[in-house]
C-alpha positions as CSV (number, residue, x, y, z in Angstrom):
1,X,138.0,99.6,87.8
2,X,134.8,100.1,89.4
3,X,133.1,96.8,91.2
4,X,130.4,95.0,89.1
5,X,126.8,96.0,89.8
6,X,125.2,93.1,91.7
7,X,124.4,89.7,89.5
8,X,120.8,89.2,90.0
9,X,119.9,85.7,90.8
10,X,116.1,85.8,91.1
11,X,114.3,87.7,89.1
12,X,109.9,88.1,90.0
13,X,107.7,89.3,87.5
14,X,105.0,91.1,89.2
15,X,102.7,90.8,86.4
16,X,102.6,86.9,86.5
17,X,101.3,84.7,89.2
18,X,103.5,83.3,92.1
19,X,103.5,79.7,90.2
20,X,104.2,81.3,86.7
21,X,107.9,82.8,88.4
22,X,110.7,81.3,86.6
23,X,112.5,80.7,88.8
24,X,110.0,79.0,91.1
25,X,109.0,80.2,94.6
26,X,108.1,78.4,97.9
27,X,106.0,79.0,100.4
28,X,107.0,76.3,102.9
29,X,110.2,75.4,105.3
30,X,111.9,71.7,104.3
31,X,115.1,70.4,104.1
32,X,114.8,69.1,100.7
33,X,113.7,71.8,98.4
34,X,115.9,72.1,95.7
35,X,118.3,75.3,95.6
36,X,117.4,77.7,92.6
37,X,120.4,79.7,92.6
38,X,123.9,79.6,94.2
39,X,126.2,82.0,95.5
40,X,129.9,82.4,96.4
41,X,131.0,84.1,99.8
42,X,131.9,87.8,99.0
43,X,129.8,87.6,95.8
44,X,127.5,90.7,95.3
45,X,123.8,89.7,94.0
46,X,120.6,90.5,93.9
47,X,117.0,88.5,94.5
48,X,113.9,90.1,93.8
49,X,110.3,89.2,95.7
50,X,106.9,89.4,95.3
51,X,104.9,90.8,97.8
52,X,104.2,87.7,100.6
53,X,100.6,87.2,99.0
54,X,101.7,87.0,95.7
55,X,99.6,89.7,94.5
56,X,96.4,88.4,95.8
57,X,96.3,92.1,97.4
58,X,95.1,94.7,95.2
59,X,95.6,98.8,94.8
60,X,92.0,99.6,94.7
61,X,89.0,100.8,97.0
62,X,88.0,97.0,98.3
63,X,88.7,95.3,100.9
64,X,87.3,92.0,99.7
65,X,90.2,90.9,98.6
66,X,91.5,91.1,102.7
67,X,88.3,89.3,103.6
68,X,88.6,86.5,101.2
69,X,92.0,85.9,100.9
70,X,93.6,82.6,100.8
71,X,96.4,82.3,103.9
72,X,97.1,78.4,103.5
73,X,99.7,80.0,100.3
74,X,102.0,82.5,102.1
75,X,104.5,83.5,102.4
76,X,105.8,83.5,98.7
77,X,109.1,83.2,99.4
78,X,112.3,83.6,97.1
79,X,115.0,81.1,96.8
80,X,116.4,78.8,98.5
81,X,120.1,79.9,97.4
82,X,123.2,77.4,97.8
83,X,126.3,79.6,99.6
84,X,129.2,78.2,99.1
85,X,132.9,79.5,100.1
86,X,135.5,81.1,97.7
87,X,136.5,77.3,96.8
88,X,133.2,76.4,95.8
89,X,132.8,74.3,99.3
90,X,129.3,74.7,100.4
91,X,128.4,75.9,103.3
92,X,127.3,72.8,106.0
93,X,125.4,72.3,109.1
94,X,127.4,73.8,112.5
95,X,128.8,76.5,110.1
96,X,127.1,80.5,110.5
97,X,125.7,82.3,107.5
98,X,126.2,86.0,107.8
99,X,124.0,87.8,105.4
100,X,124.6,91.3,104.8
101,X,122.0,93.9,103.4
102,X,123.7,96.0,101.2
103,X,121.0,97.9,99.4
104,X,117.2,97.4,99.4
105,X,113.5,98.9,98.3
106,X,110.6,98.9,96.1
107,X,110.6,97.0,92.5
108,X,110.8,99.8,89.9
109,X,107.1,100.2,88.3
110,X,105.5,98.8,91.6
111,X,105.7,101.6,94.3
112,X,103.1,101.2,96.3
113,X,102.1,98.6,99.4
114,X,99.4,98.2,101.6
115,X,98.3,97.8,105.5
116,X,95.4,95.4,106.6
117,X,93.4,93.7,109.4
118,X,92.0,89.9,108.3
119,X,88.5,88.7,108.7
120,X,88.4,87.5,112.4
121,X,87.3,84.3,110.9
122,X,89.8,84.3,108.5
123,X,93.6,85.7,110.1
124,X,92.5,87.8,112.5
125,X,95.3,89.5,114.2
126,X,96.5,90.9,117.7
127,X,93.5,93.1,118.4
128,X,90.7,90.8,116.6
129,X,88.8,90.8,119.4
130,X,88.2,94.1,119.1
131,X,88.6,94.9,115.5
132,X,87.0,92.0,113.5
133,X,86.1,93.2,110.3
134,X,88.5,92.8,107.4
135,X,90.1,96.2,107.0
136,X,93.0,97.6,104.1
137,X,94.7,101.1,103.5
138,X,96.8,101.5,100.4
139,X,100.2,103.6,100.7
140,X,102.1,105.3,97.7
141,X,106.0,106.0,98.2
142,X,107.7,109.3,97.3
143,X,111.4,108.4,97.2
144,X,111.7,107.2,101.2
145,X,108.2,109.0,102.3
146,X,104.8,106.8,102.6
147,X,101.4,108.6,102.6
148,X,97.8,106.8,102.2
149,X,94.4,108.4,101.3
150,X,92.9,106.2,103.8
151,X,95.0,107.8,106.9
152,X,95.1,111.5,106.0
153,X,97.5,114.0,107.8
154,X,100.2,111.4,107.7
155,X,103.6,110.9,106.3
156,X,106.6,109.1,107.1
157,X,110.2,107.7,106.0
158,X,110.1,103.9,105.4
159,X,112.5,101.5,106.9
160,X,112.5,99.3,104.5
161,X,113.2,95.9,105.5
162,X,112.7,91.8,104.6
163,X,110.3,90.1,107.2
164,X,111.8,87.1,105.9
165,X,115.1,86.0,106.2
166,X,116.1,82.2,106.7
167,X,117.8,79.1,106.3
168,X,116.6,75.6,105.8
169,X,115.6,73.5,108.7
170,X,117.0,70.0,108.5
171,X,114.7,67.4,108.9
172,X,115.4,66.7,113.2
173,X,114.6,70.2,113.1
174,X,111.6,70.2,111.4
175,X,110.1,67.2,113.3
176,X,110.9,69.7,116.2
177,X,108.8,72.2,114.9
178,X,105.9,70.5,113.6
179,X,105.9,68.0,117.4
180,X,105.8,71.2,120.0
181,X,103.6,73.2,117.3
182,X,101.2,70.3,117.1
183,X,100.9,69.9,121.0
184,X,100.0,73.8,121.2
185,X,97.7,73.3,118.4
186,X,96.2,70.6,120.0
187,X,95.9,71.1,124.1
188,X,96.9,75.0,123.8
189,X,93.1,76.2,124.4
190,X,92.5,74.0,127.8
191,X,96.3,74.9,128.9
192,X,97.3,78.2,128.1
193,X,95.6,81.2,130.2
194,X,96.8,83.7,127.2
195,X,94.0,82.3,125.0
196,X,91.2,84.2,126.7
197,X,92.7,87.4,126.2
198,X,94.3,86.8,122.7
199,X,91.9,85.5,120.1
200,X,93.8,84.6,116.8
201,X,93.3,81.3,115.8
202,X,94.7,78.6,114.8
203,X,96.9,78.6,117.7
204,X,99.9,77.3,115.4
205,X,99.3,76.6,111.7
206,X,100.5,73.0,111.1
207,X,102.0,71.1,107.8
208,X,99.1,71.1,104.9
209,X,99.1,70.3,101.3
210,X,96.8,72.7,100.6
211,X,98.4,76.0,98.7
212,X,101.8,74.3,99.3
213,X,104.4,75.3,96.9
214,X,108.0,73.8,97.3
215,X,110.1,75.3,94.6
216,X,111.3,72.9,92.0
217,X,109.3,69.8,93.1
218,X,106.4,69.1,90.9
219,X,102.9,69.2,92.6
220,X,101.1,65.6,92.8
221,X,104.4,63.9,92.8
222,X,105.0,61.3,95.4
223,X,107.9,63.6,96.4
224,X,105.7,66.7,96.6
225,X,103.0,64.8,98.3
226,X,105.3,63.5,101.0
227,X,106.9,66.7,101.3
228,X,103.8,68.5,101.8
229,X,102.7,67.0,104.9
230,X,106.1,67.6,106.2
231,X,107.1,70.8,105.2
232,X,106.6,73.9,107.9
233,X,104.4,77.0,107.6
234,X,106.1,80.0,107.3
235,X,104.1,81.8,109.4
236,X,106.2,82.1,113.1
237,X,109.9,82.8,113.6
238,X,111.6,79.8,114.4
239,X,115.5,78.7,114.9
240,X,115.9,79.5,111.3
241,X,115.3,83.0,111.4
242,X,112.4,82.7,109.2
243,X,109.7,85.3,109.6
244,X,111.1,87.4,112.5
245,X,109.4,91.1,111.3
246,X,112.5,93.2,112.5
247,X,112.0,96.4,111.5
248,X,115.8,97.5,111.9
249,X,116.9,95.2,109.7
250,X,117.7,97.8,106.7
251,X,120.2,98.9,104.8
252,X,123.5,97.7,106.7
253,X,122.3,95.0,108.6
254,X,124.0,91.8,108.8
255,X,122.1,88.5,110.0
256,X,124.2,85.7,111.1
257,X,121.8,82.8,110.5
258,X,122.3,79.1,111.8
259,X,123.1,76.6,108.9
260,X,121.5,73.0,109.5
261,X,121.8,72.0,106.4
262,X,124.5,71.9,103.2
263,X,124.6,74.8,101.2
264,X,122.7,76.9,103.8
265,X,119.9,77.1,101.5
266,X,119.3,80.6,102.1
267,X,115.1,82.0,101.2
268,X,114.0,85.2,102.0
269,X,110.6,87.6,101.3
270,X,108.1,89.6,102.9
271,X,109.1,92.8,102.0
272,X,108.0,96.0,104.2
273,X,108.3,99.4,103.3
274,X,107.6,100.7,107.2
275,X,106.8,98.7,110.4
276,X,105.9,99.4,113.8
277,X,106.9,97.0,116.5
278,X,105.0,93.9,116.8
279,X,103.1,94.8,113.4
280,X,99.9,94.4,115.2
281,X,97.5,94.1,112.9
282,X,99.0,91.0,111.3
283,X,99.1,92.2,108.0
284,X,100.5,95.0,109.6
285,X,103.9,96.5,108.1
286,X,103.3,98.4,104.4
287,X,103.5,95.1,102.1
288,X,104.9,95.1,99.3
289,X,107.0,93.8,96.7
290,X,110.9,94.5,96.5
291,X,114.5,93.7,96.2
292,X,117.6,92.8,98.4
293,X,121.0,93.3,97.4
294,X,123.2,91.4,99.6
295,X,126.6,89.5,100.0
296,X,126.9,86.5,102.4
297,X,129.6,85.2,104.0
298,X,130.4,81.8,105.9
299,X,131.6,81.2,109.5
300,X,133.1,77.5,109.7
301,X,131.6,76.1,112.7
302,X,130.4,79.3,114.2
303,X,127.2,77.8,115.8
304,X,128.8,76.1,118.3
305,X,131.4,79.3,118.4
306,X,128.5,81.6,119.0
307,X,125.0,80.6,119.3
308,X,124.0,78.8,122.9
309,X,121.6,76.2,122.7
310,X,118.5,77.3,124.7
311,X,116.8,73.6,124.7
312,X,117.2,69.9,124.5
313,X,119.1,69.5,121.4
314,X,121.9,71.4,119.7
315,X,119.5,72.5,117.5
316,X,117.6,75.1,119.8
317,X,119.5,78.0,118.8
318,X,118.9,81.2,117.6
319,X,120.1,84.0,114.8
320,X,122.1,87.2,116.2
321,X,121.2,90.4,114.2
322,X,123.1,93.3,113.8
323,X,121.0,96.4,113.0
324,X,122.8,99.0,110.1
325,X,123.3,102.3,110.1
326,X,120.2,103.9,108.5
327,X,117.1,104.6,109.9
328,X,114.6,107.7,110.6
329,X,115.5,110.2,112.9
330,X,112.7,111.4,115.2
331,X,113.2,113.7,118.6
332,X,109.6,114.0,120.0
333,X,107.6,111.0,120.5
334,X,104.8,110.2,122.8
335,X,104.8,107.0,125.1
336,X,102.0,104.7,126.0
337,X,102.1,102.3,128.1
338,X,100.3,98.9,129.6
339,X,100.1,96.7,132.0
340,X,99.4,93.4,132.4
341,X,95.8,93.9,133.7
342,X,93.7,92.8,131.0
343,X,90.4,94.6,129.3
344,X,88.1,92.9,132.0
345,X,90.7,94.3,135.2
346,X,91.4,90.9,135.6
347,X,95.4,90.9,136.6
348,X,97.9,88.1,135.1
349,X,101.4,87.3,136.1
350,X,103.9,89.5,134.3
351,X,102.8,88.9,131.3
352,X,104.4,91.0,128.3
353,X,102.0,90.3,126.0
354,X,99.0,91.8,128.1
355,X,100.8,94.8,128.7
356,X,101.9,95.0,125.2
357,X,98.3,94.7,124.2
358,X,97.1,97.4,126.5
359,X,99.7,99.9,125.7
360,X,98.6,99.6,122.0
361,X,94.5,99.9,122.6
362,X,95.7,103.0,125.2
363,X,97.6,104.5,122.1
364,X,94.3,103.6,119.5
365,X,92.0,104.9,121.9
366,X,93.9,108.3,122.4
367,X,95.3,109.2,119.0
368,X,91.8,108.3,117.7
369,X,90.6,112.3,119.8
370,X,92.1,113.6,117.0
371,X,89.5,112.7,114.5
372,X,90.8,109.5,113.2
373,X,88.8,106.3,113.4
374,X,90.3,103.6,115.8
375,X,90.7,101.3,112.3
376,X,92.6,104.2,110.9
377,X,95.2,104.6,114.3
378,X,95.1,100.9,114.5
379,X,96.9,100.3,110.9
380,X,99.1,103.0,111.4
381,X,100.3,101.7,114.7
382,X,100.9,98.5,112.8
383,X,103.6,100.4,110.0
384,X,104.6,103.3,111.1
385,X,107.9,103.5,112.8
386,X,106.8,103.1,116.4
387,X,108.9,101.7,118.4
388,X,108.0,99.1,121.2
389,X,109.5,98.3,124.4
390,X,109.1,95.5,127.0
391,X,109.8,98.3,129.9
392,X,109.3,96.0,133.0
393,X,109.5,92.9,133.4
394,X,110.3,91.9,137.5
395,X,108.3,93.9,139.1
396,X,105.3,91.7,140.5
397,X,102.4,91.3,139.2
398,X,102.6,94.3,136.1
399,X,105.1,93.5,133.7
400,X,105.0,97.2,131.7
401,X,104.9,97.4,128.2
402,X,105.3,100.7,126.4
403,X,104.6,102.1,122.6
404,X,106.5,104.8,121.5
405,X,104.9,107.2,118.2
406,X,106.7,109.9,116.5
407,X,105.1,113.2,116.9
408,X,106.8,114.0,113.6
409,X,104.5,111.8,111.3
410,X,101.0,113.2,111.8
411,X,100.5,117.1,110.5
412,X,99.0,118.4,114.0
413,X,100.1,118.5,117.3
414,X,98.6,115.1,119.2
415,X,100.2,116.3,122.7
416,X,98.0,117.0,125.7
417,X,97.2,120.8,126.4
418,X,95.5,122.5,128.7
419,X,92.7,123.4,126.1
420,X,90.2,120.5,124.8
421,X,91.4,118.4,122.1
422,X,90.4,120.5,118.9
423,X,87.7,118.9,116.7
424,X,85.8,120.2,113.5
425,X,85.6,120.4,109.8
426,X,89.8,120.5,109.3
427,X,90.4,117.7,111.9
428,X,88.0,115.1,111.2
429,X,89.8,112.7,108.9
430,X,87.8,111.2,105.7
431,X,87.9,108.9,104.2
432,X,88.1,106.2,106.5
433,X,90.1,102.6,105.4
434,X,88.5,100.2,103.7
435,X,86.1,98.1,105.7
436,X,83.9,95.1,104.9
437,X,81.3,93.8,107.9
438,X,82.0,91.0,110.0
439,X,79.3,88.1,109.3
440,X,80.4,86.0,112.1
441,X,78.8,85.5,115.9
442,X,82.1,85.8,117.8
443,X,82.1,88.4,120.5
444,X,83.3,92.0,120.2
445,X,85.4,92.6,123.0
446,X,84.0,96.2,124.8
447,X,85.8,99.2,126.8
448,X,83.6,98.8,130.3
449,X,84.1,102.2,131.1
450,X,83.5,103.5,127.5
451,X,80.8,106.5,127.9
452,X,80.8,106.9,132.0
């Protein structure tokens, strides 16, 4: 006899509003929100997710809805789901959770996703310094193609994949988080070089009542209210696994997830169509809202088995992820790369994240000859499946980063040639993304050499 179609667990309704989904959805880490579901080892099931705004995001030709969007309520997350083992013995803290991802995509009805740069005031993201205007294109999906009528001349397969995957912190843990993220919060500006040359703030988005959702625990209740000024954003990876963005994590993929708690309590959301590496623009893969069919498993004390404590405390571990079988297959790509000699030729100390930057605003500035606007090759580095590299990384002072873009996806030839790069009529790509102004007095980061 054929096997049983999977038993969905959580169903989303995409016409209701994250706090009208029965059952209810969180959008915080904490050791004590209640399980909605449960699971048994082996069992196949499926949870459904909104998109990690909740549907603030609208298909339309605005992008007010970027520049006024409330972040203190994301990510709406589904679960958190009880694992427990063939004997109905829950999963406990010391054990690993593997999580396979069996089958994944769009919800049915709801095809579409979207790619967008916040407010610099409001977000930001990795290039706000140079792009600070709340930007959004809006993708449609043909079967396992994206195309947007804000990026013309470009189309590409999706790998689809959760942003989201975790477990629940216990509650050392989370006074681990919310301590180091607090200090960087706090003293990161006057100690940490980095923060002239990347702009996004806050520097770590602490606990806050405000927008907090935790499941099945009433709002305004002394529980919730406690709770809430515990309970971490979901904003960073963390030990959990959490809000990693791997874009490889597709059909196939198995995640074996530190349990620190009983029952594993398993959440996951932030769906993505497409990604590039990094997702730059913050709001960067095609969002949208989806499914994961998936079966879990349980490794009895596998954390101490596997996972090495990089820290203080047991506790400092981290997932191991183990990419499937599926993904795009592209032969020609072009490679940019950076150093870490930042925009004002200032040099810092092997530092990734410099270089990384570079490499993308090389790639912006150049694919941008082709009669894009750098907004347009900015969100499409950001979901696209571009693939980035940490090339270098001992070689004093330049650590080398270096971006990778399919050839494939664009519907002219963007290699070098001995003739000038060909612009007219046929080339020059309209419309643009949607674009609302910047009202604040921050400064615009410049190209110095721009027009010598």
């Amino acid at each position: 006899m054929a096997p049983s179609t999977p038993r969905l667990v959580i169903p989303v309704d995409v016409k209701k509003q994250p706090w009208e989904q029965n059952p209810p959805l969180h959008n915080r880490w904490h050791p004590e929100i209640p399980p909605v579901a449960e699971v048994k080892a082996g069992e196949f099931f499926r949870t459904e997710m909104v998109d990690w705004t909740g549907g603030s995001v609208r298909d339309d030709e605005s992008a007010m809805d970027i520049k006024t969007i409330d972040l203190s309520c994301v990510h709406h997350l589904s679960g958190p789901i009880r694992v427990v083992d063939e004997d109905g013995v829950p999963a406990k803290a010391g054990d690993l959770l593997v999580v396979e991802i069996c089958n994944l995509g769009p919800l049915p009805g709801d095809e579409w996703g979207y790619t967008a740069t916040f407010d610099r005031e409001n977000g930001g993201g990795f290039l706000t310094d140079h792009f600070p205007c709340a930007t959004k294109a809006i993708w449609y999906f043909e079967g396992i193609f994206a195309y947007s009528p804000h990026i013309p001349g470009v189309r590409f397969p999706g790998l689809t994949h959760p942003g989201i995957v975790g477990t629940a912190p216990s509650m050392e843990l989370l006074q681990i988080w919310n301590e180091r993220e607090r200090d960087v919060e706090e003293n990161g500006h006057k100690t940490l070089p980095l923060c002239k040359v990347l702009h996004s703030r806050p520097l770590a988005n602490l606990p806050s009542s405000t927008g907090c959702m935790l499941g099945k625990i009433k709002e305004g209740t002394p529980e919730w209210e406690k709770m809430a000024a515990e309970a971490a954003r979901t904003i960073p990876g963390r030990e959990n696994g959490g809000n990693c963005d791997i874009k490889n994590l597709s059909r196939g993929a198995k995640v074996y997830l530190p349990v620190f708690v009983e029952g594993a309590n398993l959440s996951t959301g932030d769906m993505h169509f497409s990604q590039g590496d990094g997702e730059v623009s913050f709001c960067g893969a095609i969002e949208m809202s989806g499914f994961l069919e998936l079966k879990c498993d349980i490794i009895r004390g596998g954390m101490k088995e596997y996972l090495t404590p990089m820290g203080p405390t047991p506790l400092h571990v981290n997932p191991i992820f183990e990419i499937g079988p599926v993904e795009p297959r592209f032969s020609e790509w072009l490679v940019f790369e950076g150093i870490s000699v930042d925009e004002s030729g200032k040099q810092h100390y092997l530092d990734a994240t410099v270089a990384y930057k570079r490499a993308v605003l090389n790639a912006i500035d150049y694919i941008s000859k082709f009669g894009y606007s750098k907004e347009q090759v900015y969100l499409l580095l950001s979901c696209c499946p571009c693939e980035g590299r940490i090339s270098g990384i001992v070689d004093s002072p330049n650590a080398v980063a270096t971006l990778a873009i399919p050839i494939a996806i664009f519907d002219q030839d963007i290699r070098p040639k001995p003739s000038k790069v060909p612009m007219g009529p046929r080339i020059v790509r309209t419309p643009d993304v949607l674009k609302c102004s910047y009202d604040g007095n921050l400064p615009i980061t410049k190209n110095l050499s721009a027009g010598k």
